[in-house]
Legacy VTK file of the C-alpha trace (Angstrom):
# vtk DataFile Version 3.0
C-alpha trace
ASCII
DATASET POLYDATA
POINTS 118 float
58.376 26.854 81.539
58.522 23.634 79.543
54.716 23.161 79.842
54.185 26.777 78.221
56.467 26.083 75.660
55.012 22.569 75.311
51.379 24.569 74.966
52.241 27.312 72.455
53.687 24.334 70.194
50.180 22.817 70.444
48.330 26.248 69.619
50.644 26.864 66.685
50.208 23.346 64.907
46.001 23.911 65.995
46.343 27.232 64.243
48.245 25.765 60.899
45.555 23.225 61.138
42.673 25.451 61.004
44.270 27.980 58.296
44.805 24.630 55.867
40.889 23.667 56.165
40.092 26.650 55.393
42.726 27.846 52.904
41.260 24.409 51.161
37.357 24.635 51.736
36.896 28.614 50.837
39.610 28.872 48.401
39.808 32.260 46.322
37.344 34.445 44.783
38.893 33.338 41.075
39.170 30.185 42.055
35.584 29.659 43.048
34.182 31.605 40.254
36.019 29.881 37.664
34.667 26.632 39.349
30.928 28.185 39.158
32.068 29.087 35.567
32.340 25.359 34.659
29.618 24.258 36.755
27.166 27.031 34.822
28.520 25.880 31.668
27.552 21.699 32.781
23.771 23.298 33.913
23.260 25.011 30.904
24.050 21.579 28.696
21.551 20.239 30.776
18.933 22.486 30.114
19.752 22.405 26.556
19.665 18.530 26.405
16.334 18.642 28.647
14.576 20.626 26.153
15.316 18.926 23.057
13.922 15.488 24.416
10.682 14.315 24.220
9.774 11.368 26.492
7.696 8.885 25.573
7.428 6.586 28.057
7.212 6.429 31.816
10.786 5.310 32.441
11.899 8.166 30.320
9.366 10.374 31.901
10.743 9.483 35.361
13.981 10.035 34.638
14.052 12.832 33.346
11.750 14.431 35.897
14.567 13.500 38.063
16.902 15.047 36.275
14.624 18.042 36.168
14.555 17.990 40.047
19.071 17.662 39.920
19.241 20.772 37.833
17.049 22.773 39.952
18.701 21.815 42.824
21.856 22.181 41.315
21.142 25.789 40.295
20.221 26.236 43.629
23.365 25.328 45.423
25.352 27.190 42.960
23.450 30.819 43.532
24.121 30.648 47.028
27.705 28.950 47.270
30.455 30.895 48.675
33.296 28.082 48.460
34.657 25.784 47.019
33.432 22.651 48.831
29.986 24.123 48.091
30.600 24.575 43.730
31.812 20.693 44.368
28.461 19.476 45.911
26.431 21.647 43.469
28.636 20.265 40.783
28.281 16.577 41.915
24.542 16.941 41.679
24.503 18.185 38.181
26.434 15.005 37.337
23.203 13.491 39.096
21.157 15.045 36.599
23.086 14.361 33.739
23.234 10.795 34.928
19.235 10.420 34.764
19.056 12.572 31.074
21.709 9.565 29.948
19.080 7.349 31.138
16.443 9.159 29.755
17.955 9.145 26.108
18.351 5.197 26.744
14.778 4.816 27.778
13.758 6.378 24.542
15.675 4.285 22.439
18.386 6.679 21.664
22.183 7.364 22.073
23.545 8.436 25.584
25.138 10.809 24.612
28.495 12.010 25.864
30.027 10.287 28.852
29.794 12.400 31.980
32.424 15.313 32.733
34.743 14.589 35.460
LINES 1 119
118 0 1 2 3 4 5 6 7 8 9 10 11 12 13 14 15 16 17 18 19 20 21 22 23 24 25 26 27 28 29 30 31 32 33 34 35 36 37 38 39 40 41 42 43 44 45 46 47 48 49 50 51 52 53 54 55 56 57 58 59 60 61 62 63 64 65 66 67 68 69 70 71 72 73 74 75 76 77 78 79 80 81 82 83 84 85 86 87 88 89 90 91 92 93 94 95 96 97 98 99 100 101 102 103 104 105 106 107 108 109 110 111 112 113 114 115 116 117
């Protein structure tokens, strides 16, 4: 009797476990589409800063081909992400981007810009 006891204690905590991982990673649906919300918003300053530059030089050129690549990638994630761990890895790689169209603006000679969002 103890050992069944012992057991259901041990399925119980596994089950609280499991619930917490995912209570954490999928989140709710307003939850993960106000994170999209933000991460849409980051993508489309991206875009925005990405077509008002002009590069011209290769270090510029490179880096913002890279950051090119970041918000493609970026987008990509985001259209198919379901939770909320996913909206964070598409939202770390628009930091990426924004990271290389900082460099970019350097390259050229010109202000950074504003520091990266959190």
């Amino acid at each position: 009797m103890g050992r069944f006891v012992f057991l259901l204690l041990i399925l119980a905590v596994l089950a609280l476990v499991a619930w917490w991982i995912s209570r954490e990673w999928s989140g709710n649906v307003e939850r993960v589409a106000g994170a999209k919300a933000a991460v849409n918003r980051d993508l489309d300053r991206m875009s925005g800063e990405l077509a008002r530059l002009d590069p011209d030089d290769g270090a510029a050129l490179a880096a913002m081909a890279e950051a090119v690549d970041r918000l493609n990638t970026a987008r990509e994630q985001l259209a198919s992400s379901t939770t909320l761990g996913q909206v964070r890895v598409a939202k770390e790689t628009a930091r990426g981007g924004m990271y290389f169209i900082r460099k970019a603006r350097q390259a050229m000679g010109l202000d950074p810009g504003p520091p990266l969002p959190k």
